[in-house]
C-alpha angles and dihedrals in degrees: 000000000000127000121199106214125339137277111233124197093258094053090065089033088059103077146119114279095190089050102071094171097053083043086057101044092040088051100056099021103048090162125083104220080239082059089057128079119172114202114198112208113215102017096153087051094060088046096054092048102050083045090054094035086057103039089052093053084040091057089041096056096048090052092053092048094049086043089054089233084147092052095046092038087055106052089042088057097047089041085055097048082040089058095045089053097058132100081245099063099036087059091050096042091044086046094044089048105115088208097047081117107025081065101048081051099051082053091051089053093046091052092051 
C-alpha cells in the first residue's frame, strides 16, 4: 500500500469537537480513500492463469459432453440406485450388518 504523503499527529489532533462522529472516523481512519493507492504485483500473472485454468475446464467439459461421459454416467447411476433398491440387496445389506444381533439383543433386554 502507497501513501501519498504522511499523516502527521496533528493532522488526526486537528479536528471538530463538536463533531463526535468525524472525531471518531478521523481517529481511526486518519487516510482520506484519494491518500491510498494499492498496487497489486503480478496482476497479469494472475490473469494468464485463470484464462488458462478456464479454458482448460472449458476443454474438459466439452470433451466429456461429445464423448457421451453424462449419458453413460446417468444410466450407471440409475442402474446402481436401481440395484440398492431390490429384495436382493436389502438381504445382503441386512446379512452383511455387524449389529444385526446386537440389536435384536438390545430389544430382548428392553422387553424384560
Amino acid at each position: 500500500m502507497k501513501v501519498r504523503g504522511k499523516v502527521k499527529d496533528e493532522d488526526v489532533a486537528l479536528i471538530d469537537q463538536n463533531d463526535v462522529r468525524e472525531r471518531r472516523i478521523n481517529i481511526f481512519f486518519p487516510l482520506k480513500p484519494q491518500d491510498v493507492e494499492v498496487e497489486m504485483k503480478f496482476l497479469g500473472w494472475y490473469v494468464k492463469i485463470g484464462t488458462v485454468s478456464a479454458l482448460i475446464g472449458a476443454s474438459m467439459e466439452l470433451f466429456m459432453i461429445k464423448t457421451g461421459f453424462y449419458d453413460k454416467v446417468t444410466v450407471i447411476e440409475s442402474e446402481r440406485l436401481a440395484w440398492e433398491n431390490s429384495p436382493e440387496a436389502q438381504a445382503i445389506r441386512e446379512a452383511l450388518n455387524p449389529w444385526r444381533n446386537g440389536d435384536a439383543a438390545a430389544e430382548a433386554r428392553q422387553d424384560n
